[in-house]
N, C-alpha and C positions, 0 to 999 in steps of 0.2 A: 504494500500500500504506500500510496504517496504522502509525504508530511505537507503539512500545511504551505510551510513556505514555497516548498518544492513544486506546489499547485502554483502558487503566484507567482515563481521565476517561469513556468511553463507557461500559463497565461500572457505574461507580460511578453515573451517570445512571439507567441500567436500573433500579440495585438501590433509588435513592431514594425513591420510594412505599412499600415494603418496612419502610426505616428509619423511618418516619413513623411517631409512635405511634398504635395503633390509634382513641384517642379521637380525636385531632384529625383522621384520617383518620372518623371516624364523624358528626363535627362540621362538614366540607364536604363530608360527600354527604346532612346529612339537613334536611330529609324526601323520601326517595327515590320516598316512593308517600305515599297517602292516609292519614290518622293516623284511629284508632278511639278515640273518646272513648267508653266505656263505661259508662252510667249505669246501677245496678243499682234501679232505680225504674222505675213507669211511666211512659209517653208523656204529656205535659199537665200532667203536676204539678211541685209545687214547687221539685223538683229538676233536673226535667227542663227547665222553659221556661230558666232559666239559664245552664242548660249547652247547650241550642241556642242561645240569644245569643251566649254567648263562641266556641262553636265557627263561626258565620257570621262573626264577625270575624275571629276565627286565620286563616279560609281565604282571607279578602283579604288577609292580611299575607303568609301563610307562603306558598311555593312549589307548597306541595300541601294540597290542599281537608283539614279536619278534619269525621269524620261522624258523628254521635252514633250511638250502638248501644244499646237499652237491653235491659238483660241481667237480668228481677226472677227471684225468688225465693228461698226460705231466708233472709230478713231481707238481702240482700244479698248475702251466702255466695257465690252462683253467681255476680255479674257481680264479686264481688271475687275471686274462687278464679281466673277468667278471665284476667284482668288480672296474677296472681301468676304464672303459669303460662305469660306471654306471652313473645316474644321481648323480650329484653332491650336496644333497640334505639330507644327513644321512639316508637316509631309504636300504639303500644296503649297507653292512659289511663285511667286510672280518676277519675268524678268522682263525688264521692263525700259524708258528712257526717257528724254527730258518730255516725252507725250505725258507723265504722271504732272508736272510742273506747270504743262500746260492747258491738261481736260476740264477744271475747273472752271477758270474761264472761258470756256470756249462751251462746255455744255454745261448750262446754268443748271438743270434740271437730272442732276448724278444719281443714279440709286445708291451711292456710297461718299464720301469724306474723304480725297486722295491722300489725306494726311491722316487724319483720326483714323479709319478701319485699316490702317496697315503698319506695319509693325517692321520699320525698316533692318536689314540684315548688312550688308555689302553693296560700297559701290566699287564697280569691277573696273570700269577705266573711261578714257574721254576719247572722242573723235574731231578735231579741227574741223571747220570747215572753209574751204578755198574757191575764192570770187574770181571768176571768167565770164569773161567776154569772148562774142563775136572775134574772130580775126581779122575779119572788118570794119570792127567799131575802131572809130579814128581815136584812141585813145592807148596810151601805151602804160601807163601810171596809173595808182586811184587817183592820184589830183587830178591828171589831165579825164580821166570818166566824173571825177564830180563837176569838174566844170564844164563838161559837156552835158551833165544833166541839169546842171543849174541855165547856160546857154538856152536848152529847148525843152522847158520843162511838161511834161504828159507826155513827149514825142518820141519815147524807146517804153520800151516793155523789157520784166524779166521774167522769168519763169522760176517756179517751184517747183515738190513732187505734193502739193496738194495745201488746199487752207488751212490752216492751220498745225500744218507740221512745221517742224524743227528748223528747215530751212526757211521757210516762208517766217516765220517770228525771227529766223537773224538776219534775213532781207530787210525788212522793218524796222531792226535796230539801225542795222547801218545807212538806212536811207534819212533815218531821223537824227543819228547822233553825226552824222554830214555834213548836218542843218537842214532837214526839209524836204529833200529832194523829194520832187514831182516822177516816179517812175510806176508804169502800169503793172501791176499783178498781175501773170497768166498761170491758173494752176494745171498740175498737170497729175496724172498719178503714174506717180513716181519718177527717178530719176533716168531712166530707161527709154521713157515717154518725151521726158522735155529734153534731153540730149540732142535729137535729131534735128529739132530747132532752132537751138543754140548753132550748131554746126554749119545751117542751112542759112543765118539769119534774119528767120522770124521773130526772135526774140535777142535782144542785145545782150543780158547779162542772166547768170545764175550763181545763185551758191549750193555748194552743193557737200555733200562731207569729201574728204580728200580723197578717201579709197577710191571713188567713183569717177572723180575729173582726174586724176595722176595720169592713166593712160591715154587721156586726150591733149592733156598737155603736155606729156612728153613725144606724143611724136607730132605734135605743133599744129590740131586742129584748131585749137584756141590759145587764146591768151591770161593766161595764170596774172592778175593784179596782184593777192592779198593772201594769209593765210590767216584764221580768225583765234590761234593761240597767242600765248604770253610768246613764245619761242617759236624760229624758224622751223620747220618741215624737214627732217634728214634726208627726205626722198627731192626736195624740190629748196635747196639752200638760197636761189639766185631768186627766191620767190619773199620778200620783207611781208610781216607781220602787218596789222591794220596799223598798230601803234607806229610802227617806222615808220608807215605809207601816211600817217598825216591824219588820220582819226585816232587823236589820242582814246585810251582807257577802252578801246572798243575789244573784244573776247566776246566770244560764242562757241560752243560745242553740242553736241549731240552727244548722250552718257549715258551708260547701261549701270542699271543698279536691282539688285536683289530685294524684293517686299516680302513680309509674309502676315497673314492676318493678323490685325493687331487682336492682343490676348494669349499671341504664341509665349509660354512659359521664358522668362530671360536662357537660362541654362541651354535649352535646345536653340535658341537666335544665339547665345557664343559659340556653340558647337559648331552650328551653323558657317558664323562669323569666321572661326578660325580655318576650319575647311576648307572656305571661298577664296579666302587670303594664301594660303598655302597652294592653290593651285595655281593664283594669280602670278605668285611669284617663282613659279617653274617656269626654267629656261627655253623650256618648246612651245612654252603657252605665249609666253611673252614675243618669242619671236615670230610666230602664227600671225596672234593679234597687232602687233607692229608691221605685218606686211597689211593689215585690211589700216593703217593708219590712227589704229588707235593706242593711247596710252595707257596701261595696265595701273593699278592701283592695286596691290597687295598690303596696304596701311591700315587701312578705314577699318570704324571699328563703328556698332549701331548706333551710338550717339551723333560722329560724324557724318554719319549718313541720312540721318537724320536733316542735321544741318546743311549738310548740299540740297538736301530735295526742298525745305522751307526757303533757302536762300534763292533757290531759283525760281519758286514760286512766286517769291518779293519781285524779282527780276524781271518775269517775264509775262505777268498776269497786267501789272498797265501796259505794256508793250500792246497786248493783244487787245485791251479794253480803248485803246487811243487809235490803235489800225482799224477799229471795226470788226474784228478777224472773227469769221462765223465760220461754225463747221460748212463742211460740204452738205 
C-alpha cells in the first residue's frame, strides 16, 4: 500500500504537465505537423521563388516539412485574411511585403487589422528599386528627366505592375519628393506587361524592383537613371542612388517579411525567429537571393519587425491617401 505522502508526490507528478504554462508546453511540441507558408502572390514570381527557398530550408532544419501555399487575390486581402483567421499556433505563415504596409489604405473596408491580427516573426530582406526610361526619352540624368517633366508637364506617362502596388506608391514618392511633377499613371499587371512598352515607347519611364530591369539595362534597351537604396547596386555600380542623382532623402524598397497570427504563443514566434535568421544567413541562401537583387537580413528579431512594418505604414499610407491610389 501507498503512504500518504507517496499518494501526493504521485499526484503532484500526474498534475505537472497541467502546471506547465501553456506557451512552453506549445514550445516543445511544435511543429507538430506541416507548417503552411502562405504566399498571397502567384507561383514563379518575385515573391514567390523566395519564399520557396526559405521554406526548403526551414524543412531541413525544423522537425516538420514547411509548404508554400499560394493564396492570390484582392491585392492580397484573401491569403492575408487566411492567415489572420488561422489557428493561433505557428503552423500557418504569412509571407508577405511592403502590400501588408500598404492594404490598409488602399482597402478601407479589411476583414482584418494589418497590424493588430498578426503577430510579426522575420523580416527576411529588401529589394531596390531602379528608375528607366525610354532610350528615347531625351534625358540622360534624373535632373535632366525632372526637368523635362517639369518642361511638359501631363505630357509623358509611366507605367507600373498595377495601382496600388509597390512600384506605383515609389513612383509617387519620387514624382512628389521632385517637387510635383505632373506624370500620367498607366497600370499594368505586372512587370512582364508594362516592359514591352517601356521598350517600344508608349510609356517614358518605370520603376521597377532591380531583378527585373538588370537584364534590360545591361544589354542597353533602356536607360538605368537611379537606384532607390541608401547604396549603389553591385550588379549596376555606374548607376548613382536617388540621393546622389539630386532627390535628396528619397529610399524605396519592396520587403519580404514573415507574419503569423497574432496570439501565436512568444516561444514558438522565437523559434520561429531564430530558424528564419539562421537560414537567412547561409551562404547559398544569401547568394540565391543577391542574384534576384535582394538584400538578406539575418538580424531582425519580432520586435524589429514589428517596427519596419509600423514605420512603413507611417511612410507610405499619406503617400497613397495624397495620390488618390485606389485598388484596381
Amino acid at each position: 500500500m501507498l503512504h500518504r505522502r507517496n499518494l501526493l508526490a504521485l499526484g503532484t507528478a500526474l498534475a505537472a504537465p497541467a502546471l506547465i504554462p501553456a506557451a512552453a508546453r506549445a514550445q516543445a511540441t511544435f511543429p507538430r505537423e506541416p507548417i503552411r507558408l502562405v504566399v498571397p502572390f502567384s507561383p514563379g514570381g518575385p515573391t514567390d521563388i523566395p519564399a520557396r527557398l526559405i521554406a526548403d530550408e526551414l524543412s531541413k532544419m525544423l522537425p516538420q516539412r514547411v509548404i508554400v501555399e499560394n493564396r492570390t487575390g484582392a491585392g492580397t486581402v484573401i491569403g492575408a485574411d487566411a492567415v489572420a483567421k488561422a489557428a493561433k499556433d505557428g503552423h500557418t505563415l504569412l509571407y508577405t511585403t511592403i502590400a501588408q504596409a500598404a492594404i490598409r489604405a488602399i482597402y478601407p473596408s479589411l476583414p482584418f487589422d494589418p497590424v493588430k491580427d498578426f503577430q510579426p516573426v522575420a523580416l527576411t530582406g529588401t529589394i531596390p528599386m531602379l528608375l528607366m526610361v525610354n532610350k528615347d526619352v531625351p534625358a540622360n540624368s534624373l535632373q535632366e528627366l525632372i526637368a523635362l517633366f517639369k518642361k511638359e508637364p501631363g505630357e509623358y506617362d509611366y507605367a507600373s505592375t498595377g495601382s496600388g502596388a509597390a512600384l506605383h506608391l515609389a513612383s509617387e514618392l519620387f514624382l512628389k519628393q521632385a517637387g510635383g511633377l505632373k506624370v500620367n499613371h498607366i497600370p499594368y499587371r505586372g512587370s512582364a506587361a508594362a516592359m514591352p512598352d517601356v521598350l517600344n515607347g508608349t510609356v517614358a519611364m518605370m520603376l521597377d524592383v532591380a531583378n527585373s530591369g538588370l537584364p534590360f539595362v545591361r544589354e542597353g534597351s533602356v536607360k538605368a537613371l537611379a537606384i532607390s537604396s541608401k547604396q549603389r547596386l553591385p550588379q549596376l555600380p555606374d548607376v548613382p542612388t536617388f540621393d546622389e542623382a539630386g532627390v535628396p532623402g528619397y529610399e524605396a524598397y519592396t520587403w519580404h517579411m514573415v507574419l503569423a497570427p497574432a496570439g501565436t504563443p512568444q516561444p514558438v514566434v522565437a523559434q520561429l525567429n531564430e530558424a528564419i535568421n539562421k537560414v537567412m544567413a547561409m551562404d547559398s541562401v544569401k547568394a540565391r537571393l543577391s542574384d534576384l537583387t535582394m538584400t538578406t537580413r539575418s538580424d531582425s528579431t519580432p520586435d524589429s519587425t514589428r517596427k519596419w512594418l509600423t514605420d512603413e505604414i507611417a511612410k507610405w499610407e499619406p503617400v497613397i491617401k495624397e495620390a488618390g491610389i485606389k485598388a484596381d
